[in-house]
C-alpha angles and dihedrals in degrees: 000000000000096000083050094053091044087053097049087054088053096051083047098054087040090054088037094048079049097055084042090061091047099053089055100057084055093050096072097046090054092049119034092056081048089062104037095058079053089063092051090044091048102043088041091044093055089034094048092048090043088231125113091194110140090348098118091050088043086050091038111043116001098054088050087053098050092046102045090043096052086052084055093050098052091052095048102042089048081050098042098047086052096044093043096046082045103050088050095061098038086058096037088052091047097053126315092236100057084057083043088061096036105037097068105045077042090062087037101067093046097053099051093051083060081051088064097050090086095061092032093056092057088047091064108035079053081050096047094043089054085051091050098049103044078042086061098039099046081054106050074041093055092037100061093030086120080053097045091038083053105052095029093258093148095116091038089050090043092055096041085060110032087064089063090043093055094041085057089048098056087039082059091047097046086060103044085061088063085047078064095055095046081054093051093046091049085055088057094044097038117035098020093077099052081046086055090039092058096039099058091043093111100044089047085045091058088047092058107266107139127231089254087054093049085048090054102045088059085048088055093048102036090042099030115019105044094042097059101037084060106047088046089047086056109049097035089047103038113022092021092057099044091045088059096052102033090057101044092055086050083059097036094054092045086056131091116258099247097199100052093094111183117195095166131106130188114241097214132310112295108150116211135166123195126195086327117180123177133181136169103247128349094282095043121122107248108263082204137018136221081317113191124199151123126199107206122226115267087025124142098211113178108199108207122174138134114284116280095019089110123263103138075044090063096037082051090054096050092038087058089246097118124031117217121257089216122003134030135275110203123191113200095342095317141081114260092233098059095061139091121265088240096052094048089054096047098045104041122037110186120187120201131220089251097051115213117236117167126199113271137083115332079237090058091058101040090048103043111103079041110046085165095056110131115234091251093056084051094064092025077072107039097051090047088067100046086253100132109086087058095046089053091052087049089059110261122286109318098044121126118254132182121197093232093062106052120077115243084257095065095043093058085052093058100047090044094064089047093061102043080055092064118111084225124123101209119071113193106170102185098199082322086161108035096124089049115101119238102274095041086050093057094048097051092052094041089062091043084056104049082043105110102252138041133318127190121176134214093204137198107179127045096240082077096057092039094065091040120109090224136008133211123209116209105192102161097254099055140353120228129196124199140100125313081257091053109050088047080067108039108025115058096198094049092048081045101061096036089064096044088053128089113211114225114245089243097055114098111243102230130016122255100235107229130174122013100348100050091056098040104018128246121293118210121218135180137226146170131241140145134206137200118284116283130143113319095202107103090238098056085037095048101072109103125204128297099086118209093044129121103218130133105264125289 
């Protein structure tokens, strides 16, 4: 009989190892398709509100998170509904009244550890907010080390991290106290019922329950109960709660903010800055400094200056990219952040100096931030930029690119003729064409400049200052706008570096004026602006952006 019994267990573990196996193909196929549709919320979501706050700890860890809890869930909940059904009628076949004494401590523990969630759930979306913002800060930290290396920053850059550290680490602590109370109610739900067992065994004895069905009856709550009230707390208290706020923050975040109502839209694209002052953090020193300027529809404005005193700086701030820290930017009469995503993005196009190509069709990423554009605007473009002999190597349009096999130069040409694709107006190339050579270079900005609109320059080399309408000078104690002749006459750095620089044979000798300037004359105009520390002597000073180049200073 006992061999039998014994028999009849094995056969039960092999079907159950069976259904295990089972479980755990399906898993995969429920989670993984759960986590990929986060992704796509998350990346659409940041895309879509044109704002990156919190998104890389959203892509890197809270997704995680929601993905690998819900597969939790799914495996306890199967083992807890088995365990639980199984444990009933064990106690309910032993004696009635042994289920009577085990069965409502039991519930009471449960339910008390369901009276916890509320304070739990604050503990973690306290928990999640402090992730998201030392997330945040690490990264803008990381991201300017070469800057706070530069002007000595490290202690500034240290404390502006280690708050949001210390705000993470009592966030971790605050949680670790509910983990104590999910402890105290297990002991009430666990153990109080063996107590309660053991304590009633004399009383059950007189009414008939043998020794074996008390003994079973602890066997049932040390080997079944326990067991599964912990593993259920657990999850349900732990990953399942986790698993609820993390992943209402996930949709939160992907949806539009409802309350953010803009009625404002921008009358054309005059760029103009007033007073504006900008710095990397509250104890910075200003990058720049009650900066004054406005850029006309229609300019050609070319921005020159030595490396760190703030030019992309200056191209963030007018993008909407960077908010001032004193003054005001307008574009086209209103500030970048009250607009619309959409009309920012149809009204500026800024181009970086790594230019962003992603793997598709060479169509897919000229066209991108013009999905209408008719076949002959498309070439109309490429060819603008001087983009067509690499477009016919590719392959023509439909041809198949990835970003790691194209040089940096190629990958400027193709995001070039993105951009000067863009229905927008306002054209900002920030070194867009640093790893150009001259006379692509020339082309490139010469299409940018017969292109309807507006075109301002961050510029690294003095042929494109030399075909802009007007140039500003960025020196760190002041910033001064006028002609190329000018400037020779009123700014000494810019005079400076003119005189230290050879001019390319293919580069044309003087600009063609085009737009404003060209049918009522420039007009100079001065402002005022300051930059980190850095080398005051005009040839360290001289070096303009595009770092890693070999080039006579400018």
């Amino acid at each position: 009989m006992g061999l039998t019994w014994l028999g009849g267990l094995l056969a039960a573990a092999v079907l159950g190892a069976v259904g295990a196996r089972q479980v755990y193909r399906r898993l995969g196929e429920l989670a993984e398709p759960l986590r990929d549709e986060l992704v796509r919320k998350v990346v659409a979501g940041a895309l879509r509100n044109a704002r990156a706050d919190g998104a890389v700890a959203r892509l890197n860890r809270q997704v995680e998170i929601v993905r690998d809890t819900f597969a939790g869930l799914v495996l306890v909940v199967r083992s807890f509904l088995v365990t639980g059904i199984g444990v009933v009628s064990g106690l309910l076949s032993l004696s009635p009244l042994v289920a009577a004494l085990v069965v409502p401590p039991f519930l009471v523990g449960f339910l008390l550890s369901f009276g916890i969630l509320g304070l739990a759930a604050a503990r973690v979306r306290g928990s999640l907010r402090a992730d998201e913002e030392l997330a945040t800060s690490a990264g803008m930290v990381f991201a300017g080390v070469r800057d706070v290396t530069a002007v000595g920053a490290e202690e500034f850059a240290g404390a502006l991290v280690g708050v949001p550290v210390e705000a993470h680490a009592a966030a971790e602590r605050s949680l670790a106290k509910v983990a104590a109370l999910r402890t105290l109610c297990f002991a009430v739900g666990g153990w109080l019922p063996l107590v309660v067992l053991l304590g009633a065994a004399p009383w059950l004895v007189g009414r008939g329950v043998s020794t074996g069905t008390l003994l079973g009856g602890l066997t049932y709550v040390l080997l079944g109960l326990q067991p599964a009230l912990n593993t259920v707390m657990s999850a349900l208290g732990d990953s399942g709660l986790r698993y609820v706020v993390t992943l209402g923050r996930i949709l939160d975040a992907g949806a539009l903010p409802q309350y953010k109502v803009m009625t404002r839209r921008p009358e054309g694209h005059e760029v103009r800055l007033r007073r504006v002052t900008f710095a990397y953090g509250p104890a910075a020193e200003p990058v720049l400094r009650d900066l004054d300027l406005t850029v006309p529809e229609g300019d050609h404005l070319a921005v020159v200056g030595p490396s760190g005193i703030g030019k992309s700086t200056l191209a963030g701030l007018i993008c909407g990219l960077l908010s001032p820290t004193a003054g005001e930017v307008r574009l086209g009469g209103v500030r970048p952040s009250e607009l619309e995503a959409a009309d920012l993005a149809d009204t500026r196009v800024v181009l970086p100096q790594q230019a962003y190509v992603f793997t598709g069709t060479v169509l897919d990423n000229v066209s991108y931030l013009r999905p209408d554009a008719t076949a002959v605007q498309i070439s109309a473009a490429i060819d603008a930029v001087g983009a067509f002999p690499l477009v016919r190597r590719l392959g023509g349009l439909a041809a198949e690119i990835r970003p790691a096999e194209l040089s940096a130069g190629e990958r400027q040409l193709i995001a070039l003729a993105r951009a000067y694709l863009s229905p927008a107006p306002l054209a900002v190339l920030d070194e867009a064409t640093c790893h150009l050579d001259p006379q692509a270079e020339r082309i490139a900005e010469d299409a940018f400049a017969a292109r309807p609109g507006t075109l301002i320059v961050i510029a690294h080399r003095i042929s494109s200052a030399l075909r802009a309408n007007r140039i500003l000078v960025l020196d760190g104690s002041n910033a001064t706008v006028g002609t190329h002749e000018s400037l020779l006459l009123k700014s000494p750095l810019y005079a400076d570096l003119a005189g230290h620089w050879a001019l390319p044979a293919t580069t044309d000798a003087a600009p063609t004026p085009t737009g404003p300037a060209a049918a009522t004359g420039s007009t100079d105009a001065a402002a005022t602006a300051a930059s980190p520390a850095g080398p005051a002597d005009g040839a360290a000073a001289g070096r303009l952006g595009g770092e890693g180049q070999i080039q006579p200073a400018f």
